[in-house]
PDB file of N, CA, C and O in Angstrom:
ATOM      1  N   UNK A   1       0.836  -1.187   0.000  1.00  0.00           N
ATOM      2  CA  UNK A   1       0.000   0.000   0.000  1.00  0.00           C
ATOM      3  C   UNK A   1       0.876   1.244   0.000  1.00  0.00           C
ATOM      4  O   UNK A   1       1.800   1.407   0.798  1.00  0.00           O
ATOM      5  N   UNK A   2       0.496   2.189  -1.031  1.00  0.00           N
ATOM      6  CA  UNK A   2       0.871   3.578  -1.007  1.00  0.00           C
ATOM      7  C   UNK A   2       0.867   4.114   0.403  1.00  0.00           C
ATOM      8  O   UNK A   2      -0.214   4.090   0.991  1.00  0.00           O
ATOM      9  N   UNK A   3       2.096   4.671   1.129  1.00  0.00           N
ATOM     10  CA  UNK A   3       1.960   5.202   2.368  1.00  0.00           C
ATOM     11  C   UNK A   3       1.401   6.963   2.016  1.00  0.00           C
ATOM     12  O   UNK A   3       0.879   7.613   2.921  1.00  0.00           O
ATOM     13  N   UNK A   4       1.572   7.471   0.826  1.00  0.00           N
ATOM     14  CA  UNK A   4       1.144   8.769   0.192  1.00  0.00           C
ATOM     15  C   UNK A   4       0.175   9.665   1.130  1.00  0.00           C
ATOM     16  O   UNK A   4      -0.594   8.966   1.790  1.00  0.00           O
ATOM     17  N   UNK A   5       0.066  10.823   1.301  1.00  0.00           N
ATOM     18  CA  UNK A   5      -0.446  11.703   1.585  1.00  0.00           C
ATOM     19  C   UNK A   5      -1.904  11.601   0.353  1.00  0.00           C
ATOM     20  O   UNK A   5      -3.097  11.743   0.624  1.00  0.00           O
ATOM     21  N   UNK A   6      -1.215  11.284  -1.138  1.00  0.00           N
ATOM     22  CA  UNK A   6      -2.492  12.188  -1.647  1.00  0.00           C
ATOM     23  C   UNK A   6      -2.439  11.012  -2.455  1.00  0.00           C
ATOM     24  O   UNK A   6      -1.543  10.202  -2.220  1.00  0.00           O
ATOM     25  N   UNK A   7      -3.230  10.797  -3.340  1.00  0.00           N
ATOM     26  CA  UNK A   7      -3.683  10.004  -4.799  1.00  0.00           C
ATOM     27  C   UNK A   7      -3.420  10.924  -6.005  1.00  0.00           C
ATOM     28  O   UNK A   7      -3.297  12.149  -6.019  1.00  0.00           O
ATOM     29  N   UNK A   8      -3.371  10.149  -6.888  1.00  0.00           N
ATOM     30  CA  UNK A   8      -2.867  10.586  -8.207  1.00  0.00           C
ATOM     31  C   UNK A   8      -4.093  10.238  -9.254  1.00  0.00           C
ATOM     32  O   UNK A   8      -4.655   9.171  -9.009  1.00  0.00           O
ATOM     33  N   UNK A   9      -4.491  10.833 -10.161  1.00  0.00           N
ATOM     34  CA  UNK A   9      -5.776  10.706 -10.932  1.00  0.00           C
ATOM     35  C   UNK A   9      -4.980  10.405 -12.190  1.00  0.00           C
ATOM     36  O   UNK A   9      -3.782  10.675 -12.263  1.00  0.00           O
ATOM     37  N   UNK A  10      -5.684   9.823 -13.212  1.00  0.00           N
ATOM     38  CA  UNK A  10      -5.325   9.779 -14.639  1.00  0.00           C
ATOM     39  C   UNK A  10      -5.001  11.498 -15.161  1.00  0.00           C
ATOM     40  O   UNK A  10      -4.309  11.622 -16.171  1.00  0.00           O
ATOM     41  N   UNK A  11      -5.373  12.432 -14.650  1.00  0.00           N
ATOM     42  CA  UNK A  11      -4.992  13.846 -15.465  1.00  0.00           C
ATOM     43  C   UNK A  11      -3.688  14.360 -14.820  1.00  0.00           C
ATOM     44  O   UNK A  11      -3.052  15.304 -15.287  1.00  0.00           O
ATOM     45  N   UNK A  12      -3.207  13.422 -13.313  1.00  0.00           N
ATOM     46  CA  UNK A  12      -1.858  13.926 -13.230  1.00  0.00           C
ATOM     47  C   UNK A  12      -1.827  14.393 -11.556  1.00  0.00           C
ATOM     48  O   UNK A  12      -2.690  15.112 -11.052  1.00  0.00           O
ATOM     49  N   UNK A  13      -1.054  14.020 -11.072  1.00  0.00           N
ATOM     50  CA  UNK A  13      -0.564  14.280  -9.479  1.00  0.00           C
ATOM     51  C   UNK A  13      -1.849  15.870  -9.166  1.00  0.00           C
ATOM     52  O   UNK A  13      -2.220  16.774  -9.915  1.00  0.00           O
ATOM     53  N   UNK A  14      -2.160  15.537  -7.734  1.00  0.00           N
ATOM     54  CA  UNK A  14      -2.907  16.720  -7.263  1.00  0.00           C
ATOM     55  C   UNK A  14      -1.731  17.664  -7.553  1.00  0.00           C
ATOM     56  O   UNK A  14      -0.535  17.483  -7.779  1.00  0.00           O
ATOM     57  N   UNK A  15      -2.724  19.007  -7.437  1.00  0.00           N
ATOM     58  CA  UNK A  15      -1.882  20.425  -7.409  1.00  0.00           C
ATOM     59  C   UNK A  15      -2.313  21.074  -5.857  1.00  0.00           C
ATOM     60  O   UNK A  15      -3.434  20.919  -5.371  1.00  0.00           O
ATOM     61  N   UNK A  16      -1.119  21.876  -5.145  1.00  0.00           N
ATOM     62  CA  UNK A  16      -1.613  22.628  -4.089  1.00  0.00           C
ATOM     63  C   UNK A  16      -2.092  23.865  -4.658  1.00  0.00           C
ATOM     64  O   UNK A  16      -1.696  24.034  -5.812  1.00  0.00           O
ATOM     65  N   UNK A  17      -2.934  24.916  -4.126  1.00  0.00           N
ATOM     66  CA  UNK A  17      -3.359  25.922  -4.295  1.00  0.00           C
ATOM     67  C   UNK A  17      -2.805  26.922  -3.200  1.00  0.00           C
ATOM     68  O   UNK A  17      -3.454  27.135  -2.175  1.00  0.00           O
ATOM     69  N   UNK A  18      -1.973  27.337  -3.367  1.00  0.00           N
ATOM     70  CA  UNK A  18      -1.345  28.186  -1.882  1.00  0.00           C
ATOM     71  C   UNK A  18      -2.185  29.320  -1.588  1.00  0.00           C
ATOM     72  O   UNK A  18      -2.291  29.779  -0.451  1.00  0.00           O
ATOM     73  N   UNK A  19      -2.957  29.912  -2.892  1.00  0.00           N
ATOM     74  CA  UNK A  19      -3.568  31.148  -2.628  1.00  0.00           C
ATOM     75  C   UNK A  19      -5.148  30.874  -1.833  1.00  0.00           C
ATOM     76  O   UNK A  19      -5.896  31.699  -1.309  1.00  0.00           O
ATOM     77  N   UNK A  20      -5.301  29.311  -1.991  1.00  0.00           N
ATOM     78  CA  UNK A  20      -6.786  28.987  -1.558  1.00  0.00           C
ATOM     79  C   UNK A  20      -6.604  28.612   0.085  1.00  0.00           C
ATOM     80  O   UNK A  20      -5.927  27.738   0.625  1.00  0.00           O
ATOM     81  N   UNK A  21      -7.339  29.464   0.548  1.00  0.00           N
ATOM     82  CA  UNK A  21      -7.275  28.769   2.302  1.00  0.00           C
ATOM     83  C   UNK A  21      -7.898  27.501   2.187  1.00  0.00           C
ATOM     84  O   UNK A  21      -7.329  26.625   2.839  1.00  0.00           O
ATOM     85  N   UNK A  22      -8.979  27.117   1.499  1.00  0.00           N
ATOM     86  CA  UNK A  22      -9.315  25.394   1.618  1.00  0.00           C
ATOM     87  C   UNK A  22      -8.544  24.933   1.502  1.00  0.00           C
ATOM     88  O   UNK A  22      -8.384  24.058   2.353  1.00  0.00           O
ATOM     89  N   UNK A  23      -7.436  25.055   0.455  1.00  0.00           N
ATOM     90  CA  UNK A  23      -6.367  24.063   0.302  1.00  0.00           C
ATOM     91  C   UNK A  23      -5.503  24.070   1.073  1.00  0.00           C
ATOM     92  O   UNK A  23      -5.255  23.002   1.633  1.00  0.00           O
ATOM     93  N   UNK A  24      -4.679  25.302   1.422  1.00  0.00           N
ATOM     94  CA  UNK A  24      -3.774  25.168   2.336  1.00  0.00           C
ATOM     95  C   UNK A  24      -4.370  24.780   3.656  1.00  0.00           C
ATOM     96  O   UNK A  24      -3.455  24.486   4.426  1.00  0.00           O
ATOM     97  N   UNK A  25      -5.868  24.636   4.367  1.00  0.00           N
ATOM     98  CA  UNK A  25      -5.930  23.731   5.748  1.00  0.00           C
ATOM     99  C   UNK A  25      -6.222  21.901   5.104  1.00  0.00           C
ATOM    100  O   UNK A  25      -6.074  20.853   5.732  1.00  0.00           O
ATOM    101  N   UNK A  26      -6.664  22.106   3.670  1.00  0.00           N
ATOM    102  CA  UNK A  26      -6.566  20.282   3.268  1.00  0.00           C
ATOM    103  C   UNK A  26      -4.925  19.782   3.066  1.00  0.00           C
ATOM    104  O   UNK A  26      -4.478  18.680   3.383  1.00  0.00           O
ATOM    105  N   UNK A  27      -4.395  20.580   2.631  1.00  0.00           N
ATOM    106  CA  UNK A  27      -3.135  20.000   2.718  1.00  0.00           C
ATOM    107  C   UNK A  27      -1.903  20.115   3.504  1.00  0.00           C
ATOM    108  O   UNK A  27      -0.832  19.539   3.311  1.00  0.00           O
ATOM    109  N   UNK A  28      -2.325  21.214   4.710  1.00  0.00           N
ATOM    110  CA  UNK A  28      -1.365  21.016   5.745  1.00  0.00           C
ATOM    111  C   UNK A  28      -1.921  19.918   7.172  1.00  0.00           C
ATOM    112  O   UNK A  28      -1.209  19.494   8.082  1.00  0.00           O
ATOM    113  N   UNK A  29      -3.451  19.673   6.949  1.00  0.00           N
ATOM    114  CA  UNK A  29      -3.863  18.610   7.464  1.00  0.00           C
ATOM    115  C   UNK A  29      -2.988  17.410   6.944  1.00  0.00           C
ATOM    116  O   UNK A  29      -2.005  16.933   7.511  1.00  0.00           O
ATOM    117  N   UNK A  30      -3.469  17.076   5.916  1.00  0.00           N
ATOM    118  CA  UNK A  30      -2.966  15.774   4.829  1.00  0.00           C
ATOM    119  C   UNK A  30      -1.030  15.796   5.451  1.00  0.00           C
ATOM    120  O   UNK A  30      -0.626  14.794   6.040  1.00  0.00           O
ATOM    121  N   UNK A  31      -0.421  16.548   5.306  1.00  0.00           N
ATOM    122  CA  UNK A  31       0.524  16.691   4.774  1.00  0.00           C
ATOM    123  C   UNK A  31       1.444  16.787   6.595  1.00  0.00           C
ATOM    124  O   UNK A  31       2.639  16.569   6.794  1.00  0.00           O
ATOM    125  N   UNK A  32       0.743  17.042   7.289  1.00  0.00           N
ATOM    126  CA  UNK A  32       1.328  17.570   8.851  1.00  0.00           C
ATOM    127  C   UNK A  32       2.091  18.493   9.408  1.00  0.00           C
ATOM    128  O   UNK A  32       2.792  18.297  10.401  1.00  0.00           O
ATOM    129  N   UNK A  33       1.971  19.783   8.659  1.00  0.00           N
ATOM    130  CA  UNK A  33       2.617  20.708   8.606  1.00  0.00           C
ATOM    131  C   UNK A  33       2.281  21.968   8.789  1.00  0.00           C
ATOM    132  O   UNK A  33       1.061  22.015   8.632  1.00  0.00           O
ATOM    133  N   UNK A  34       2.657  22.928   9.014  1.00  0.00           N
ATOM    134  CA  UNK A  34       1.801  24.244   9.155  1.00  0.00           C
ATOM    135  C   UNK A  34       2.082  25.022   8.106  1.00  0.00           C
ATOM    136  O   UNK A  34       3.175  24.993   7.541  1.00  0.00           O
ATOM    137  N   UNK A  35       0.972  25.888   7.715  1.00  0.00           N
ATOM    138  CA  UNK A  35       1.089  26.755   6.466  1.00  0.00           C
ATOM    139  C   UNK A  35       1.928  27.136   6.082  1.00  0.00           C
ATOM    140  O   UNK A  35       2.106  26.894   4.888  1.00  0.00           O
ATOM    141  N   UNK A  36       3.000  27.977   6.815  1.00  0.00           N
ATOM    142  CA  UNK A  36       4.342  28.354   6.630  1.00  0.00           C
ATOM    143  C   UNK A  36       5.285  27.272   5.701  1.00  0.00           C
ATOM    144  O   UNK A  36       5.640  27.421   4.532  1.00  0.00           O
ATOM    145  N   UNK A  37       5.582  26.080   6.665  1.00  0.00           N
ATOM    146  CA  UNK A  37       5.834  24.680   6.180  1.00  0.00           C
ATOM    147  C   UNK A  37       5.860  24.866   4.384  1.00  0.00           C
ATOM    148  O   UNK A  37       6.775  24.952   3.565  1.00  0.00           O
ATOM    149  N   UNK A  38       3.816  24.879   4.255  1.00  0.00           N
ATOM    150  CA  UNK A  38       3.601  23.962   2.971  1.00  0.00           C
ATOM    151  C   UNK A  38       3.865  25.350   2.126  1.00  0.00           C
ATOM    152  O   UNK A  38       4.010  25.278   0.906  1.00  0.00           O
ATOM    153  N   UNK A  39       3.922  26.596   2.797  1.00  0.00           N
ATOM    154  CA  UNK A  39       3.902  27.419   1.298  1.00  0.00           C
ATOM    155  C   UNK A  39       5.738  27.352   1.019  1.00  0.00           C
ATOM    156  O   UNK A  39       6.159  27.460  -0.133  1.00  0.00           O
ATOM    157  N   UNK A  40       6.415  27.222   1.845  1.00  0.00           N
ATOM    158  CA  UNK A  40       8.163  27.479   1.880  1.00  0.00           C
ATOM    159  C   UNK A  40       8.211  25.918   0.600  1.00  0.00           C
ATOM    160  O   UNK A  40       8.730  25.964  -0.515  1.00  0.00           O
ATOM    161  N   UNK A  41       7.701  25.018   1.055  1.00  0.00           N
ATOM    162  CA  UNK A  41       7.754  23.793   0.108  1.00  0.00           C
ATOM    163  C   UNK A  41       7.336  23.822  -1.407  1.00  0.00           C
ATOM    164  O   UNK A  41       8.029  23.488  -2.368  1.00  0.00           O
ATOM    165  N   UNK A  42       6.022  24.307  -1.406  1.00  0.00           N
ATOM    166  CA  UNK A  42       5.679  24.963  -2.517  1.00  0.00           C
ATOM    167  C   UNK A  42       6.468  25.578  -3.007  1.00  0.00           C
ATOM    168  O   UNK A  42       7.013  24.957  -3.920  1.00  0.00           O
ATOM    169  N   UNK A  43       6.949  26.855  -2.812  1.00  0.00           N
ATOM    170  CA  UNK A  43       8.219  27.706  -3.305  1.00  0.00           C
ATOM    171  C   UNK A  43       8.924  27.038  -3.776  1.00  0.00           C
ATOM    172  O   UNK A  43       9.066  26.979  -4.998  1.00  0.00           O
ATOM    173  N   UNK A  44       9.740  26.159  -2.720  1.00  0.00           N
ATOM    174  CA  UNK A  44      10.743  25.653  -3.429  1.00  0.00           C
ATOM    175  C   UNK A  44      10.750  24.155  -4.369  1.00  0.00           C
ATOM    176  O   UNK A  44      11.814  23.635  -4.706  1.00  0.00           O
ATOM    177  N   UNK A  45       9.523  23.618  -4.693  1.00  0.00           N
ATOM    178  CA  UNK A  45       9.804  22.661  -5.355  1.00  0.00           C
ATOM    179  C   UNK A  45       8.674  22.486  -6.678  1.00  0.00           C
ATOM    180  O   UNK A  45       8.746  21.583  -7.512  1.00  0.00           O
ATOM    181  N   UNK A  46       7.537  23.662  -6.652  1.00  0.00           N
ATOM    182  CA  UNK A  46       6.710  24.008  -7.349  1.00  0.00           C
ATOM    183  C   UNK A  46       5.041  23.079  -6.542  1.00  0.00           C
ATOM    184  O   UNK A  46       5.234  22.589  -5.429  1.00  0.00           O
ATOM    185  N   UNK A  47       3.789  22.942  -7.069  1.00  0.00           N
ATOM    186  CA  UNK A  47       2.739  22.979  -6.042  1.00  0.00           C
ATOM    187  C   UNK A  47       1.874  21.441  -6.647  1.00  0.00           C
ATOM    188  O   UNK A  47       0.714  21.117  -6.393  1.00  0.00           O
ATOM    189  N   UNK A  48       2.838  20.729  -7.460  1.00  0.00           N
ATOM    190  CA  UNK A  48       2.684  19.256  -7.300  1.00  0.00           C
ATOM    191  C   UNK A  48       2.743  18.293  -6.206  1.00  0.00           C
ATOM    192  O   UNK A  48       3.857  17.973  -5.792  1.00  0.00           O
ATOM    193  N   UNK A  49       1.843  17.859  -5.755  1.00  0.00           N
ATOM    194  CA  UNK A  49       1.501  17.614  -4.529  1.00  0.00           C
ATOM    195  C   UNK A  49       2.965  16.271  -3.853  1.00  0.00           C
ATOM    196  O   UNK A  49       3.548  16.056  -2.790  1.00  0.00           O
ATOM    197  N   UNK A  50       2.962  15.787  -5.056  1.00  0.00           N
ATOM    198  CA  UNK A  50       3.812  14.591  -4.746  1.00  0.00           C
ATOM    199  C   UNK A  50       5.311  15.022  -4.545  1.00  0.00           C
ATOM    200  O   UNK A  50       6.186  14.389  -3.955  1.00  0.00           O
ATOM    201  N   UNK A  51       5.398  16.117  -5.103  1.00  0.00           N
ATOM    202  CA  UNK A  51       7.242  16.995  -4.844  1.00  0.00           C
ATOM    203  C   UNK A  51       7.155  17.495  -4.086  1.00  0.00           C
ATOM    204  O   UNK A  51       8.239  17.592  -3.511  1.00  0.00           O
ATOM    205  N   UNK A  52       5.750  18.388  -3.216  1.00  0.00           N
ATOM    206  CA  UNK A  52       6.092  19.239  -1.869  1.00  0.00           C
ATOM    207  C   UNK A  52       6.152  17.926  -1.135  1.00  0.00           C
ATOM    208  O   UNK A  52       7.332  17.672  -0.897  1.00  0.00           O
ATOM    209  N   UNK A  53       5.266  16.905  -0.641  1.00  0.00           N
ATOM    210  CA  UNK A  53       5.664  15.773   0.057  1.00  0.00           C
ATOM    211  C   UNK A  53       6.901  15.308  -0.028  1.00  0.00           C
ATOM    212  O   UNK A  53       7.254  14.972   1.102  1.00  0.00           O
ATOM    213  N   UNK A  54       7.740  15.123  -0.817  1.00  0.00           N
ATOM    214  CA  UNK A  54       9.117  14.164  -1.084  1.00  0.00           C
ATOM    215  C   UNK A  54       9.548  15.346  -0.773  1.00  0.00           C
ATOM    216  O   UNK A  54       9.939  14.980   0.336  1.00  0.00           O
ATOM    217  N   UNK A  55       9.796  16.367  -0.789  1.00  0.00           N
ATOM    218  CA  UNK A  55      10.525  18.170  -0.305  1.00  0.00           C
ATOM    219  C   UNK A  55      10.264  18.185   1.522  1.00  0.00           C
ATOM    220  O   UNK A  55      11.057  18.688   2.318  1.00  0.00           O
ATOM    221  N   UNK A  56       8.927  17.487   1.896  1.00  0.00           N
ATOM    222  CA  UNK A  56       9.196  17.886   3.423  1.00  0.00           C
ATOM    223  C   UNK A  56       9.626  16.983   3.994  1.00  0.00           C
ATOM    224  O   UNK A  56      10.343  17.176   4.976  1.00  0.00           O
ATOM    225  N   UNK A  57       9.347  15.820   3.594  1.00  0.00           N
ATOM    226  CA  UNK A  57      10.278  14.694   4.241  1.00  0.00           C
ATOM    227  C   UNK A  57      11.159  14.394   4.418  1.00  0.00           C
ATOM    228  O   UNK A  57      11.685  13.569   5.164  1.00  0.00           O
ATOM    229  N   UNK A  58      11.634  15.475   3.282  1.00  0.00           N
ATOM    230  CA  UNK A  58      13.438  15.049   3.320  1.00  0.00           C
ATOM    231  C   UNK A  58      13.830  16.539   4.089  1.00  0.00           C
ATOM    232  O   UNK A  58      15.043  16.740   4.035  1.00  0.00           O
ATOM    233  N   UNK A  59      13.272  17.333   4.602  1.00  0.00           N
ATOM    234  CA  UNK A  59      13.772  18.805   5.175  1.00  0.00           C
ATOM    235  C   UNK A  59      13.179  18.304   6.785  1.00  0.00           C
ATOM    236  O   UNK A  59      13.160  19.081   7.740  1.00  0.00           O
ATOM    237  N   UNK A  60      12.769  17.030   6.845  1.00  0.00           N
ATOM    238  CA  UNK A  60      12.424  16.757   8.578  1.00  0.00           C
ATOM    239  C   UNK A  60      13.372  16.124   8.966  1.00  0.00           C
ATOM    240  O   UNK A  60      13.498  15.055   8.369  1.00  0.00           O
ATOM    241  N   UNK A  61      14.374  16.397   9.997  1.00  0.00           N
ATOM    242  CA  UNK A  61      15.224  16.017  10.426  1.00  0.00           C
ATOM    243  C   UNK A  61      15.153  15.383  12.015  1.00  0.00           C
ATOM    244  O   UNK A  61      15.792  14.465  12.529  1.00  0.00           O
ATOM    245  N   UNK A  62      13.982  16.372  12.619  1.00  0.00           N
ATOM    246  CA  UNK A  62      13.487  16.562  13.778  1.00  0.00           C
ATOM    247  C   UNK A  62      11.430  15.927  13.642  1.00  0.00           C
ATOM    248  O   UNK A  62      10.819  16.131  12.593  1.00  0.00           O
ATOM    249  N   UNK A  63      10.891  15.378  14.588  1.00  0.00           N
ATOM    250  CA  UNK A  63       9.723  15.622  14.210  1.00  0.00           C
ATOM    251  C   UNK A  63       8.940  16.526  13.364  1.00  0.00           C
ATOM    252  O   UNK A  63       9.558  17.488  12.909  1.00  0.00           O
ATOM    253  N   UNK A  64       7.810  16.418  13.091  1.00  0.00           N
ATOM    254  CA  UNK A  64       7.144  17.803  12.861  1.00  0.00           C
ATOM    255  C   UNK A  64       6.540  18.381  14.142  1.00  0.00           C
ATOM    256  O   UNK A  64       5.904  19.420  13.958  1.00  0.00           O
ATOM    257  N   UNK A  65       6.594  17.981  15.265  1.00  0.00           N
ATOM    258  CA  UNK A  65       6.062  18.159  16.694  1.00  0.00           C
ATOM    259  C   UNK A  65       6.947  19.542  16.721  1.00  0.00           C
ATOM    260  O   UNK A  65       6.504  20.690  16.767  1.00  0.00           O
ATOM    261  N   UNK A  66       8.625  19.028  16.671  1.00  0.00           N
ATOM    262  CA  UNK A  66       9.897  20.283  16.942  1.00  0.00           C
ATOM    263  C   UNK A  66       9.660  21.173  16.469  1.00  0.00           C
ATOM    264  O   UNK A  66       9.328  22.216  17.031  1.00  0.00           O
ATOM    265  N   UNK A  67       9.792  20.948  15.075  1.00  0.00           N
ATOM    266  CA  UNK A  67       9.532  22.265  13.587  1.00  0.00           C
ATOM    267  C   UNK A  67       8.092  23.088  13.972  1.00  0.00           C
ATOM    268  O   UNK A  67       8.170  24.280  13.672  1.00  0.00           O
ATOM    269  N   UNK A  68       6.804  22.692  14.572  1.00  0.00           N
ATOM    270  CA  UNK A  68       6.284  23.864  14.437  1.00  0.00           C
ATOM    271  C   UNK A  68       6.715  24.169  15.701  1.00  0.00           C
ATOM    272  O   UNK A  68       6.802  25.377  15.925  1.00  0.00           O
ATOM    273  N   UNK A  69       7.083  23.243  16.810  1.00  0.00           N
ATOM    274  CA  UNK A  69       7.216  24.621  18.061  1.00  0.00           C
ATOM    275  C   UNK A  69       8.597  25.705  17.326  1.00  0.00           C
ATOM    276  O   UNK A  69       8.677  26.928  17.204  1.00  0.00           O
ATOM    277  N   UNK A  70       9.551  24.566  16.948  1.00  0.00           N
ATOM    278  CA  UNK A  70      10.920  25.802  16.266  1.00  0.00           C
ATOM    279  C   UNK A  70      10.271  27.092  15.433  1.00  0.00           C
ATOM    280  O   UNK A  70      10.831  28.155  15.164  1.00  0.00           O
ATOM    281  N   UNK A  71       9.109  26.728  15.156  1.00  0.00           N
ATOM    282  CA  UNK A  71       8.991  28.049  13.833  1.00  0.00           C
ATOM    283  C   UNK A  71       7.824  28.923  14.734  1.00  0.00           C
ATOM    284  O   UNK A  71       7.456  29.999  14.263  1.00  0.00           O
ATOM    285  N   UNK A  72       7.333  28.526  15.836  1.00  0.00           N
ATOM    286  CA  UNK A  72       6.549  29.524  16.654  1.00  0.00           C
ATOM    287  C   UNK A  72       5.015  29.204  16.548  1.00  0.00           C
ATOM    288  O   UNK A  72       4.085  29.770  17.123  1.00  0.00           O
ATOM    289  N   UNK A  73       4.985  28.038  15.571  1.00  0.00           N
ATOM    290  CA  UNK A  73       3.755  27.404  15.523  1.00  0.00           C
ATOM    291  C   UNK A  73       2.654  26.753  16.622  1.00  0.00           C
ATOM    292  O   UNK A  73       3.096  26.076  17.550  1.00  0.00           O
ATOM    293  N   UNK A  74       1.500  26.935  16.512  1.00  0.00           N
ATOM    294  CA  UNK A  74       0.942  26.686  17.985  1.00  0.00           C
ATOM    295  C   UNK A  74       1.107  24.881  17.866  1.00  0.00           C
ATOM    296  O   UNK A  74       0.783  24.167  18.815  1.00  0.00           O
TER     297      UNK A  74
END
């Protein structure tokens, strides 16, 4: 079984929407991260759902418990 955050459709890997608040609380739910997190990921790897995932996993070194208290996150 796919351990994946998201599914992939025949038209092509989900897209994040950074500018949509639905999306950014569906996919920092999905994803375990706080907004900050998913838009810095976005930035840097573009808003294909399956590259910001493989982008935060590999930038967690520490829980994600650490990272949001480190970034001031509630």
């Amino acid at each position: 079984m796919n351990d994946s955050a998201f599914a992939s459709d025949a038209a092509g890997p989900e897209r994040i929407d950074i500018r949509s608040e639905d999306s950014i609380a569906r996919w920092t739910g999905k994803l375990d991260v706080t907004a900050e997190q998913l838009k810095e990921a976005v930035d840097a790897v573009g808003d294909k759902a399956p590259d910001v995932e493989m982008h935060l996993k590999g930038t967690r070194a520490t829980t994600n418990e650490d990272q949001v208290r480190q970034s001031g996150g509630a």
